[in-house]
C-alpha positions in Angstrom: -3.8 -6.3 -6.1 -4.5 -2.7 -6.7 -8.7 -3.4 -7.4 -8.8 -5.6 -4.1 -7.5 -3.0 -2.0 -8.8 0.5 -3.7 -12.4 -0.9 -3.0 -12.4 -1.5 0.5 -10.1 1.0 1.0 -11.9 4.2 -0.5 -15.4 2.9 1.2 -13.7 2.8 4.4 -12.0 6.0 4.2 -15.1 8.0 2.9 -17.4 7.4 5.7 -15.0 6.9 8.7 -12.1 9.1 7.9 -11.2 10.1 11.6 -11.6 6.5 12.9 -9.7 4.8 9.7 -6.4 7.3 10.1 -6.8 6.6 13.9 -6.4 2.8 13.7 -3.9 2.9 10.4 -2.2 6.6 10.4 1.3 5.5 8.6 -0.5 3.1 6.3 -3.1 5.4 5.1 -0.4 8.7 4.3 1.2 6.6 1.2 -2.4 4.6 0.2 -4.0 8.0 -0.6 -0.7 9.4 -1.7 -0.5 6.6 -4.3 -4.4 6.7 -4.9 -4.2 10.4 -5.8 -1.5 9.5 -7.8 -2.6 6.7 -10.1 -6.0 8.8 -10.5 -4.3 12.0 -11.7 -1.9 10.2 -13.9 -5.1 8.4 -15.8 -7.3 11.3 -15.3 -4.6 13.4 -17.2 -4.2 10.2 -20.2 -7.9 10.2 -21.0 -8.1 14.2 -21.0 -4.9 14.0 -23.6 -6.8 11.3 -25.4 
């Protein structure tokens, strides 16, 4: 679930961010919230590692 939606999701919001928060402002707060999350949290394991 999470592969299916980061892909479209991260290509959509680089190139049109303005127009993606326009038509999804709510849903977009907690997708990059959570993105930035799960990122951080494996960018930190593999810099332990």
């Amino acid at each position: 679930m999470y592969g299916e939606t980061a892909t479209p999701a991260e290509i959509s919001d680089l190139p049109d961010t303005t127009q993606v928060q326009t038509e999804v402002t709510p849903q977009m707060i907690p997708l990059s919230l959570k993105k930035i999350l799960c990122v951080g949290l494996v960018s930190i394991e593999f810099s332990l590692r």
